[in-house]
C-alpha positions, 0 to 999 in steps of 0.5 A, spaced: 540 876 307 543 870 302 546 874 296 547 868 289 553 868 284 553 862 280 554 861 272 547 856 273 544 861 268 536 862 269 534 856 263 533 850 268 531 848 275 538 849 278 536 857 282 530 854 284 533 848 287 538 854 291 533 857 293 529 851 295 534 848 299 535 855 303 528 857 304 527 850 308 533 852 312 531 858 314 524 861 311 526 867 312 531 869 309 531 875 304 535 871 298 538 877 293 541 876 286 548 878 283 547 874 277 547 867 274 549 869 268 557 868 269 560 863 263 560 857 265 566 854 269 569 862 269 572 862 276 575 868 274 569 873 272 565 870 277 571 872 282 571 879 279 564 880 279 563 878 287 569 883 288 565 889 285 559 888 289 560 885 296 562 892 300 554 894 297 551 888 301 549 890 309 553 887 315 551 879 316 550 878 308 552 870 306 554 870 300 554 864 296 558 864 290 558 857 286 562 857 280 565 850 281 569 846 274 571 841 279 564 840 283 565 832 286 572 832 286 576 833 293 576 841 292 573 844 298 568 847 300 568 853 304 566 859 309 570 865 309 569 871 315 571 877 312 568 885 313 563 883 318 560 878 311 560 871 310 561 867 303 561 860 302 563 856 295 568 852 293 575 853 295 578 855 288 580 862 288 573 864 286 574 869 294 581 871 290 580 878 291 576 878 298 583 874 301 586 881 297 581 886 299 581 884 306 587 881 309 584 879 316 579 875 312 578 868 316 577 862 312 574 854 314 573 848 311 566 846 311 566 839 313 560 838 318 555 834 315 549 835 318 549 842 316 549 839 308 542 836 305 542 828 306 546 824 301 549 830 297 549 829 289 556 829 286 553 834 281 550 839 284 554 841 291 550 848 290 544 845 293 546 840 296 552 844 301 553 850 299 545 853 300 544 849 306 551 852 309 549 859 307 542 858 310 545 854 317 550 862 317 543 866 316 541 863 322 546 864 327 550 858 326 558 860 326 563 858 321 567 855 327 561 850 328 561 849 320 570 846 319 576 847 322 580 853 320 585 853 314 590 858 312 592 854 305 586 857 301 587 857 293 588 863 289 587 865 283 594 865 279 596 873 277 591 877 281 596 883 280 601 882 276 602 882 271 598 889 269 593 887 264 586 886 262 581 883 267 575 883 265 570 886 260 564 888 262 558 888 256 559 895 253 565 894 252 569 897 258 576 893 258 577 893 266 585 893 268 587 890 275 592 898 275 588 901 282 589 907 286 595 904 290 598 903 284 598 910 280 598 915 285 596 921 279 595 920 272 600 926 270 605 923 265 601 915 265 600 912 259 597 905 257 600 900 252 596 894 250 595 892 242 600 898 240 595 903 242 598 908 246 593 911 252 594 918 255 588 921 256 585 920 263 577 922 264 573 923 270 566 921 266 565 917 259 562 924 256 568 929 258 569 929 251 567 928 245 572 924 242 571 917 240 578 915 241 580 910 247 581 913 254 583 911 262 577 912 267 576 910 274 571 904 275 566 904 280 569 896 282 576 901 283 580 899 277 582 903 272 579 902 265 581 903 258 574 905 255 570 909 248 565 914 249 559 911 245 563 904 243 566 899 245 574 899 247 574 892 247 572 891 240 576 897 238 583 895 241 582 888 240 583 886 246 580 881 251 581 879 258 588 876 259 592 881 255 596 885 257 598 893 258 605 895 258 604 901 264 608 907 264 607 913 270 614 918 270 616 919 276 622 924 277 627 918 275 622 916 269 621 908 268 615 904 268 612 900 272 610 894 270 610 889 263 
């Protein structure tokens, strides 16, 4: 199985041709896709999105994630091995939160040109590398027969810290980069973010009746601020980026993070 990430959208021939370049390679595959609607050149949303699905795919997935501001440029592509799963794209922190969520992750630089299309575009590396690469993994082609192995991969700045907004999904739901390992219980946890203050923690959205904003556990394991039949976003007026002041009392009361 080859899944698909990409901000290519679904308006031009760009998916089409992925999926082209793959099936010539391996017509077998079993092509899956996440979404081709990340904005465009947003490494960020895409990191995210990628994180929030990958565990759901079966053993031997190749992901392909391609959202790649610098295609043409000496940013390189890459293959990384992580949780008995391949992803290939650029390397420009679009696998971040795999490199987090999966510390014994193996990361390679792909340079052998014979598993690239002939003449590659300067423009348009997921076609031309990037699906040709994925497909080469689905065959039974190992990452060390793609490049060397490299350790000095680049990540997104600020993964963790500081405690903020990392994403907002499309009903509104204000995803926080807070994880389980960080606040331990809810009991005396508060949240700040644009000078409303959150103390109300939820196991479902409709608990209660109540419109005001609250703090629940989100099926990509972080915790979000959310309104029941609205939008926190547009509520709080807030945006990815902002971020939350976080207070969990303890027996020495203190907070945590800015």
């Amino acid at each position: 199985m080859i899944s698909l990430l990409t901000d290519f959208g679904t308006a031009d021939y760009f998916v089409g041709a992925v999926k082209g370049a793959i099936l010539s390679v391996n017509p077998q595959a079993v092509i899956a896709d996440i979404t081709h609607e990340i904005a465009p050149q947003d490494i960020e949303t895409g990191a995210f999105t990628l994180l929030a699905c990958y565990k759901t795919f079966p053993r031997g997935t190749v992901h392909m994630a391609v959202v790649d501001p610098g295609v043409g440029s000496t940013r390189r592509p890459i293959v990384v091995s992580a949780n008995e799963q391949f992803f290939v794209g650029p390397d420009n922190g679009i696998f971040s939160y795999i490199y987090d969520r999966e510390p014994s992750h193996r990361t390679f630089h792909a340079t052998e040109e014979k598993y690239f299309l002939p003449s590659p575009s300067s423009t348009f590396h997921g076609r031309d590398i990037f699906a040709p690469v994925a497909a080469a993994l689905s065959n039974g082609v190992t990452p060390e027969e793609i490049g060397p192995e490299i350790e000095d991969e680049v990540h997104l700045p600020d993964l963790l810290e500081p405690i903020r907004i990392i994403h907002t999904d499309r009903f509104g739901n204000c995803i926080t980069n807070i994880t389980r390992d960080l606040l331990k219980s809810d009991k005396g946890a508060s949240l700040l973010i644009n000078g409303e203050t959150i103390r109300d923690f939820r196991n479902f959205y409709g608990e209660d009746s109540s419109t005001s904003p609250f703090a629940i556990w989100g099926s990509a394991g972080f915790l979000e601020i959310s309104v029941n039949g609205g939008s926190a976003a547009k509520e709080l007026r807030v945006k990815r980026g902002d971020k939350i002041i976080f207070t969990q009392r303890r027996k020495d009361a203190k907070e945590d993070a800015k």
